[in-house]
SEBA-143734 format. One record per atom (N, C-alpha, C, CB): residue number from 1; residue in one letter; atom name; z, y, x. Coordinates in Angstrom, 3 decimals. Each point is the difference from the previous one (the first is absolute). Glycine has a CB too. Example, Ala and Ser with C-alpha at 12.3 -4.5 7.8 and 13.67 -1.06 7.14 Angstrom:
<sites>
SITE   k r  a        w        v        u
SITE   1 a  N    7.800   -5.690   13.190
SITE   1 a CA    0.000    1.190   -0.890
SITE   1 a  C    0.000    1.200    0.900
SITE   1 a CB    1.246   -1.173   -1.892
SITE   2 s  N   -1.966    2.223    1.542
SITE   2 s CA    0.060    1.190    0.820
SITE   2 s  C    0.730    1.090   -0.770
SITE   2 s CB   -2.145   -0.628    1.184
</sites>
This chain:
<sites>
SITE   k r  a        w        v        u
SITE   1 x  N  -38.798    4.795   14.341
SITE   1 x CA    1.170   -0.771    0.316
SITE   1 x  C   -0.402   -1.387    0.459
SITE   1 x CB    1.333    1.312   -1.654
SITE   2 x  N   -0.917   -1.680    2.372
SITE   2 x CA   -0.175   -1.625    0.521
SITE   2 x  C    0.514   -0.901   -1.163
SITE   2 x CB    0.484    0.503    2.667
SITE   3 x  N   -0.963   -1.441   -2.716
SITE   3 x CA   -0.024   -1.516   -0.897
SITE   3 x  C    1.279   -0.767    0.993
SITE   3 x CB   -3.263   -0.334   -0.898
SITE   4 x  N    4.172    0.068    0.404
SITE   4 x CA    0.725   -0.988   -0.286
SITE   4 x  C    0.511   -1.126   -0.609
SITE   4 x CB   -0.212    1.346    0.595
SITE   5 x  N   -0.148   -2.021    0.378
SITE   5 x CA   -1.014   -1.713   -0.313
SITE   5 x  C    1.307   -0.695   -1.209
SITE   5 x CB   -1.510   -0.856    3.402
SITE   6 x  N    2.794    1.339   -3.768
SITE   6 x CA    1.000   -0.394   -0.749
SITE   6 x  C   -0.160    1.082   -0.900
SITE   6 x CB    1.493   -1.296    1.555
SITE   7 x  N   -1.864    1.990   -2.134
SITE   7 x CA   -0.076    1.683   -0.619
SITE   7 x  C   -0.397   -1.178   -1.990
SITE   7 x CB   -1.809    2.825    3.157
SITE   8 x  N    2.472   -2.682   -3.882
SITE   8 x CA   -0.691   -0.857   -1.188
SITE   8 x  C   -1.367    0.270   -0.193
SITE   8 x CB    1.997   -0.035   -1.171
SITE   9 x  N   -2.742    1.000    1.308
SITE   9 x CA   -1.174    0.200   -0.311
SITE   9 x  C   -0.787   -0.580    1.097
SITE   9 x CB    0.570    1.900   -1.378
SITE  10 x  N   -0.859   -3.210    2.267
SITE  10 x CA   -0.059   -0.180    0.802
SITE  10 x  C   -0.754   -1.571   -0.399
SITE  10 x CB    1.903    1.952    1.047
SITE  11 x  N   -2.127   -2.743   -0.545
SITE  11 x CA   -0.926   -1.344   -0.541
SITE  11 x  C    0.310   -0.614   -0.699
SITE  11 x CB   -0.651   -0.292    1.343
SITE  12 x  N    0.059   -0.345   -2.497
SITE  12 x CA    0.034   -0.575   -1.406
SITE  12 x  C    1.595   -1.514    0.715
SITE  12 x CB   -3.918    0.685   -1.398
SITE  13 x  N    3.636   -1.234    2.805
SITE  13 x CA    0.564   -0.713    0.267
SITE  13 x  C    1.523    0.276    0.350
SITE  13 x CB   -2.215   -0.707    0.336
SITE  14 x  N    2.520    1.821   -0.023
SITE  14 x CA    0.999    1.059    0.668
SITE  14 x  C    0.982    0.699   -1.450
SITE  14 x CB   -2.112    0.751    2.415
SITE  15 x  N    1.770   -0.788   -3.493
SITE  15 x CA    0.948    0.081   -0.998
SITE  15 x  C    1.152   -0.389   -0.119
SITE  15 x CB   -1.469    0.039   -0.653
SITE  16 x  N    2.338    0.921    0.354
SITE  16 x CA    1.175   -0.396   -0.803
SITE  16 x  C    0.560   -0.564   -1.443
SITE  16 x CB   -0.125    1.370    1.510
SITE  17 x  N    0.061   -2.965   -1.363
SITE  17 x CA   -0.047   -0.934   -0.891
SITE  17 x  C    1.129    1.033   -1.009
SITE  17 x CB   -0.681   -2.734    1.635
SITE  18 x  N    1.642    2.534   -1.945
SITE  18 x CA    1.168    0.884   -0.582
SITE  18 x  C   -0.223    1.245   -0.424
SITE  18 x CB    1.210   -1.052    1.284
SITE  19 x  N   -1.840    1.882   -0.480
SITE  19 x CA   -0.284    1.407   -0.446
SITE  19 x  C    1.218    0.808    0.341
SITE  19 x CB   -1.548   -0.705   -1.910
SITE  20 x  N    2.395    0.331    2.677
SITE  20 x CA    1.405    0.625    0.634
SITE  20 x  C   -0.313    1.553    0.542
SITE  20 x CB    0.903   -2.597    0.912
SITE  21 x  N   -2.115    2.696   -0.071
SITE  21 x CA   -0.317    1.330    0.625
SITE  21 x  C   -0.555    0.515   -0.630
SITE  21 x CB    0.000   -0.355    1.661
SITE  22 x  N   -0.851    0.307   -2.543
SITE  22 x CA   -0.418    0.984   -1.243
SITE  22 x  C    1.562    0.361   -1.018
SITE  22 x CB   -2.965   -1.375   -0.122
SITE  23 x  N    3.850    0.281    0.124
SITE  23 x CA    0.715   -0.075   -1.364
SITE  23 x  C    1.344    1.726    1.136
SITE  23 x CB   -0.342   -4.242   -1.747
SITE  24 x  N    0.329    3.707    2.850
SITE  24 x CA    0.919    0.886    0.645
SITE  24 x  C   -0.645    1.124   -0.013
SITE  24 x CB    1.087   -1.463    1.321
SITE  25 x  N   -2.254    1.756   -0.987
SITE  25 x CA   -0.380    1.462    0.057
SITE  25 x  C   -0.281    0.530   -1.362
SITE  25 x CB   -0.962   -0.296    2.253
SITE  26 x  N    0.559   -0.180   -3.475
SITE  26 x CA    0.554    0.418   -0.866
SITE  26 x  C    0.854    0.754   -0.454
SITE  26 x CB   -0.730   -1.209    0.245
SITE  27 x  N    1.785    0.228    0.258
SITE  27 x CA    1.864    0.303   -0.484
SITE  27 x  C    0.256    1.176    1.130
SITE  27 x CB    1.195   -2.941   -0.784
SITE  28 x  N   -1.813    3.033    2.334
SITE  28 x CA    0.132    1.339    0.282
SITE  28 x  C   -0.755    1.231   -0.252
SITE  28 x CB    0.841   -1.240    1.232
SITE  29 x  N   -2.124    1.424   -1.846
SITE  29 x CA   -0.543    0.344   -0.702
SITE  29 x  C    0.260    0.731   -1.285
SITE  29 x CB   -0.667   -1.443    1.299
SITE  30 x  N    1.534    0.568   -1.776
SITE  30 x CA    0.817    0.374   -0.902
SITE  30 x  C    1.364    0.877   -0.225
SITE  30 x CB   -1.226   -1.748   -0.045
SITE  31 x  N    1.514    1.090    1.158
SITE  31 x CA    1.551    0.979    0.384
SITE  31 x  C   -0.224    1.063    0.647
SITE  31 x CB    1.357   -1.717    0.309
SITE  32 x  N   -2.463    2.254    0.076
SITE  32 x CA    0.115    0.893    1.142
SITE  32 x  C    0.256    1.529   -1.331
SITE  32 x CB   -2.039   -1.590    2.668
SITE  33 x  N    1.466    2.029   -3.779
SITE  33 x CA    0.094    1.073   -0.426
SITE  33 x  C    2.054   -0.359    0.139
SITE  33 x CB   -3.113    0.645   -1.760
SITE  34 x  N    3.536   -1.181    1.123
SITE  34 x CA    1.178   -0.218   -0.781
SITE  34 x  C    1.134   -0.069    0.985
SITE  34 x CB   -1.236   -1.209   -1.865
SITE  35 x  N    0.596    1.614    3.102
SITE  35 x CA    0.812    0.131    1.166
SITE  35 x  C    0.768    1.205   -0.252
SITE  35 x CB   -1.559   -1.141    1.561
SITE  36 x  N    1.166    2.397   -1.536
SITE  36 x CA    0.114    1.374    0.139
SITE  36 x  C    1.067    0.186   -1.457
SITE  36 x CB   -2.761    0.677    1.483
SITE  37 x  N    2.386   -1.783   -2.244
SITE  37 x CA    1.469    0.430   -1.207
SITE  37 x  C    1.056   -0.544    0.016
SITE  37 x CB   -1.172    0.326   -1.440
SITE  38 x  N    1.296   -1.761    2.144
SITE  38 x CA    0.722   -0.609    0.270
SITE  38 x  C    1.282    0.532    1.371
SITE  38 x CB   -2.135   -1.540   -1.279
SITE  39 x  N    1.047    2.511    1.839
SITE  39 x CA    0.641    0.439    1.274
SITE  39 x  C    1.231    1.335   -0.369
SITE  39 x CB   -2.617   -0.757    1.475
SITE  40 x  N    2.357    1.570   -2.954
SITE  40 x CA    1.053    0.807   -0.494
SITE  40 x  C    0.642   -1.329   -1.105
SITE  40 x CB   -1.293    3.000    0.305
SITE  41 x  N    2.631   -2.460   -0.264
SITE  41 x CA    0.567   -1.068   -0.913
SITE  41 x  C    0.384    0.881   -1.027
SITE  41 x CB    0.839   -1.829    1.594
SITE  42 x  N   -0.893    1.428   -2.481
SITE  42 x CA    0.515    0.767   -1.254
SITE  42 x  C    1.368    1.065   -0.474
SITE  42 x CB   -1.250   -2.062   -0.273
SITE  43 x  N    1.473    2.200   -0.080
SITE  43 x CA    1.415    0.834   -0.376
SITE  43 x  C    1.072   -1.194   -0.190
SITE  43 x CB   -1.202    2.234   -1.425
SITE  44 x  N    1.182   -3.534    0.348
SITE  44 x CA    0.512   -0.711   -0.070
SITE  44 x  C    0.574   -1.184    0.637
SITE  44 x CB   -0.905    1.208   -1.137
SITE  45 x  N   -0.281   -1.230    2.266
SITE  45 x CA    0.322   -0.849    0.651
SITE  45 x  C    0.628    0.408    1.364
SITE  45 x CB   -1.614   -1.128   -1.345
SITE  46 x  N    1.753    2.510    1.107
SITE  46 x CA    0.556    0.557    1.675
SITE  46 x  C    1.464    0.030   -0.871
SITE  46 x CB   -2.251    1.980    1.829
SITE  47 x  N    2.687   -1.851   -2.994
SITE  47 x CA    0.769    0.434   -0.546
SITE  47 x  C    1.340   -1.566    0.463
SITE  47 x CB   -2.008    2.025   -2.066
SITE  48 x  N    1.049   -3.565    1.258
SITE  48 x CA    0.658   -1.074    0.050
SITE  48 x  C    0.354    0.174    1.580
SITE  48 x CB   -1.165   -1.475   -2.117
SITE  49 x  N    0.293    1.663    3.179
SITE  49 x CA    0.417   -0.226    1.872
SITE  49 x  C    1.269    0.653   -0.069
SITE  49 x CB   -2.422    0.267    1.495
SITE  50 x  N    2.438    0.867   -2.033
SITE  50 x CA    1.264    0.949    0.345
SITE  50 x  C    1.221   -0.584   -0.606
SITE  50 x CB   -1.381    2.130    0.023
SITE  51 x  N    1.464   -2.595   -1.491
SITE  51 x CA    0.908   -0.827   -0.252
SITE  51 x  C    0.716   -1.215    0.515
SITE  51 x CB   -1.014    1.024   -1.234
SITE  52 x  N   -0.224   -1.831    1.813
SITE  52 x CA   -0.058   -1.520    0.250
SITE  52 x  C    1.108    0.788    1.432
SITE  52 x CB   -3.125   -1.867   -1.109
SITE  53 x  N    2.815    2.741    2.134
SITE  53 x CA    0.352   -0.004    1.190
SITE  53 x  C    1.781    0.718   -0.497
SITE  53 x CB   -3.041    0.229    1.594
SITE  54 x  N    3.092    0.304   -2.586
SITE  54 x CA    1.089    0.586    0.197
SITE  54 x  C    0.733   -1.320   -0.593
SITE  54 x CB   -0.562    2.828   -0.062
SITE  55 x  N    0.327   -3.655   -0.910
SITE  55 x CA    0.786   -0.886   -0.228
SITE  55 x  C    0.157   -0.523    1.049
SITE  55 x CB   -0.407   -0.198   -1.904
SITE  56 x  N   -0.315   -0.885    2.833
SITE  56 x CA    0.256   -0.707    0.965
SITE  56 x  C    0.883    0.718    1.127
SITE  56 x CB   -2.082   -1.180   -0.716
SITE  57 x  N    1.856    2.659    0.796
SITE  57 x CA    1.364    0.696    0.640
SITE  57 x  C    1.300   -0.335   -0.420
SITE  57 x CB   -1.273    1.732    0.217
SITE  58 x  N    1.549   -1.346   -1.402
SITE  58 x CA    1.012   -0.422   -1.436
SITE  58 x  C    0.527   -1.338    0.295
SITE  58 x CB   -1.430    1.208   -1.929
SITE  59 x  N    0.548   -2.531    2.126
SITE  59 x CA    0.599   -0.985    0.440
SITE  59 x  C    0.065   -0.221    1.539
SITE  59 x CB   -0.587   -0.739   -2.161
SITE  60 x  N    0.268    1.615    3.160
SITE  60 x CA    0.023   -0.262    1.191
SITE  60 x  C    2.260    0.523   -0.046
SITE  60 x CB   -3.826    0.613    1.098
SITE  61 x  N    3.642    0.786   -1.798
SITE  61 x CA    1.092    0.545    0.083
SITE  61 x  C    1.329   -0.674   -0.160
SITE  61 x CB   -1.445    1.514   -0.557
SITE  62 x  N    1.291   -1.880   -0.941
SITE  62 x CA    1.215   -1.349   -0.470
SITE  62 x  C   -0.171   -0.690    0.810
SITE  62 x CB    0.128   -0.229   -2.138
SITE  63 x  N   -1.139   -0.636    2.985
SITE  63 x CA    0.713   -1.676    0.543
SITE  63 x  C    0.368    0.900    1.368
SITE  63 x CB   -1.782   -2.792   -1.065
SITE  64 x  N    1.628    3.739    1.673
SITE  64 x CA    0.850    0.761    1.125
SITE  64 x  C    1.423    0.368   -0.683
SITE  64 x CB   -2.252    1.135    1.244
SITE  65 x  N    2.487   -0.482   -2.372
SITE  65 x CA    1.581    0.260   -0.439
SITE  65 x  C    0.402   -1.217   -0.181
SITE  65 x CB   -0.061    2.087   -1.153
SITE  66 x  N   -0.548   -3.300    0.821
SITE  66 x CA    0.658   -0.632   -0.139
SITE  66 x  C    0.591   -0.735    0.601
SITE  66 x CB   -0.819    0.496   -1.069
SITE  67 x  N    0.062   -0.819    2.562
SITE  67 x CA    0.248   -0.688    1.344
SITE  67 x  C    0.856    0.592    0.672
SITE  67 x CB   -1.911   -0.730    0.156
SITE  68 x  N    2.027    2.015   -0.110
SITE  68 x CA    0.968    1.108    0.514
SITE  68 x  C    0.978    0.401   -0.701
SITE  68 x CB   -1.530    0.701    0.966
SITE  69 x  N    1.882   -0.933   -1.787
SITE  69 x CA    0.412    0.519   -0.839
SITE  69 x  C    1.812   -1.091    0.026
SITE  69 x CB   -3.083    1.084   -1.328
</sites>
C-alpha cells in the first residue's frame, strides 16, 4: 500500500496532538460488530412504533373532526 504522508503512523512531527483519529477509529471499530443487531429492532420496540403511529393518527383524526366538524 502506498504511505500517506497524513496517515497517523506517519512522522514523529506529523502526529495528531489530540488523538481524534485514533479516538474515531476506535469508536468505529467498535461499532462495526453492533451494527447487524441494531439493524433488527426488537419485538418491543417495533411494538412502541406501532403504537406511537397509531396514536398520532388518533390525534391527526380529532383535530380533522374537529375543524370539520
Amino acid at each position: 500500500m502506498a504511505h500517506h504522508p497524513q496517515s497517523p503512523g506517519g512522522s514523529p512531527g506529523n502526529q495528531d496532538p489530540a488523538g481524534s483519529t485514533q479516538m474515531f477509529r476506535a469508536f468505529v471499530d467498535e461499532g462495526g460488530p453492533r451494527r447487524a443487531a441494531a439493524a433488527q429492532p426488537s419485538g418491543g420496540n417495533r411494538t412502541a412504533l406501532i403504537v406511537g403511529v397509531v396514536l398520532a393518527l388518533a390525534a391527526v383524526a380529532a383535530v380533522l373532526w374537529v375543524v370539520l366538524g
